[in-house]
C-alpha positions in Angstrom: 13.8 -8.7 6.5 11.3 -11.0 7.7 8.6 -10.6 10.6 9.0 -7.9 13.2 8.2 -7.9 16.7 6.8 -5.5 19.2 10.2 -5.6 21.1 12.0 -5.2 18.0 9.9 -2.3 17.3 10.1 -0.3 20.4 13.7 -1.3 20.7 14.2 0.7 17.3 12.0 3.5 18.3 14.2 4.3 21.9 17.7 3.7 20.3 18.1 3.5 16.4 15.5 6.4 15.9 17.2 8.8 18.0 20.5 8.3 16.6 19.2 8.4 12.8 16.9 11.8 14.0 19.8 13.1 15.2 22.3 12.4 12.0 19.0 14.0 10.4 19.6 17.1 12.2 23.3 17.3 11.7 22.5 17.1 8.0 20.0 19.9 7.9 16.8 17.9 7.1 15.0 19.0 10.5 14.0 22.7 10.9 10.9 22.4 12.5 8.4 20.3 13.8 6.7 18.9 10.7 10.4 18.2 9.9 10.7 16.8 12.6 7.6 14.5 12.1 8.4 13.6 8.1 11.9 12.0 9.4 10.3 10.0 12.3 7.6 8.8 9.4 10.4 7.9 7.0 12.7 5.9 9.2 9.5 3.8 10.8 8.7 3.0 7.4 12.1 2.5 6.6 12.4 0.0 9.0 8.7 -1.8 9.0 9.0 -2.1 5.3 9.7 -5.7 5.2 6.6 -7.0 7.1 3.6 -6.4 5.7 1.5 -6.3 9.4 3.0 -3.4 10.1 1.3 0.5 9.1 2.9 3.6 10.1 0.3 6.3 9.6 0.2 10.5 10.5 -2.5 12.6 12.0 -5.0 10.1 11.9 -8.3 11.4 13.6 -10.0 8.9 15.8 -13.9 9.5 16.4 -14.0 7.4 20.0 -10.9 10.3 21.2 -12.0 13.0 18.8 -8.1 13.6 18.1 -5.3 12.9 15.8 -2.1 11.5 17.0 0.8 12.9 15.8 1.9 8.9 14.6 -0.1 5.7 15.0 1.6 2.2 14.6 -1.2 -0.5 13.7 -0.4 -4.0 13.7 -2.8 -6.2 11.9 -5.2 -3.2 11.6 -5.0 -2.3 15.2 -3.8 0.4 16.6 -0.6 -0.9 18.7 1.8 2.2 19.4 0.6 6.2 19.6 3.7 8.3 19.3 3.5 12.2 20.0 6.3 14.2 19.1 7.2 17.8 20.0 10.2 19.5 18.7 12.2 21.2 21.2 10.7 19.9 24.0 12.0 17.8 26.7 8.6 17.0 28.8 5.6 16.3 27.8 2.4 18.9 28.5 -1.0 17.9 30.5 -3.1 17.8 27.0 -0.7 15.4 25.3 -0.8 13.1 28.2 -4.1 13.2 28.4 -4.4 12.5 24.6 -2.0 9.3 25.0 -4.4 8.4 28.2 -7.6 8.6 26.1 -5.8 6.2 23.1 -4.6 3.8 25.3 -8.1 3.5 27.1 -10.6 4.4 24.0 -8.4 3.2 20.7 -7.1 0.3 22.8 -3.2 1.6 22.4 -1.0 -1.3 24.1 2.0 1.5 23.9 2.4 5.1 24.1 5.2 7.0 23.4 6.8 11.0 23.4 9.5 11.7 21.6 
C-alpha cells in the first residue's frame, strides 16, 4: 500500500474499524476493555502498516497534559489523532472530554476521537 492520508485514515477509523471490532466481538476476541483496546491497536496497525509516517502507539503519558490517551496516532512524529475508547459505553464522560480538550490544545491534537 503506498502513502496514507488523514482522510483515509479517519475514513477507516468511523467505518472499517467498527465493522472489523465488531466481527471481533462475534468471534470472541473482545471481553473487556483492554480487549477491546488490543483489537483497535491491531487493526490501526494493520492498516498503517504500509506507510512508514504513520505510528499507532497505547497509553502514552504526555507531561504538557499529565495524562495518557487511551491511543495516539503520530504522523511524522506529531501527535495527529487521540482516540479514547470505553467499552460499553455509548457517551462520553466530563473527564474524558476534558482529556481530549487538553490534547488538542497542549499536545497540538488536530483530531480527537471516542469510540
Amino acid at each position: 500500500m503506498g502513502r496514507i492520508g488523514g482522510r483515509e485514515l479517519t475514513g477507516f477509523i468511523n467505518k472499517k474499524l467498527i465493522k472489523k471490532l465488531r466481527n471481533d466481538l462475534r468471534k470472541h476476541r473482545i471481553f473487556r476493555e483492554a480487549d477491546f483496546e488490543c483489537c483497535v491497536y491491531y487493526h490501526l496497525r494493520k492498516f498503517l502498516h504500509g506507510d512508514d509516517k504513520w505510528r499507532v502507539v497505547t497509553r502514552r503519558y504526555s507531561q504538557r497534559t499529565g495524562k495518557y490517551p487511551d491511543i495516539l496516532i503520530l504522523r511524522n512524529k506529531k501527535p495527529l489523532i487521540a482516540i479514547e475508547l470505553k467499552w460499553r459505553r455509548k457517551s462520553i464522560s466530563r473527564k474524558d472530554r476534558k482529556s481530549l480538550r487538553e490534547y488538542q490544545e497542549k499536545i497540538g491534537v488536530k483530531k480527537n476521537l471516542f469510540h
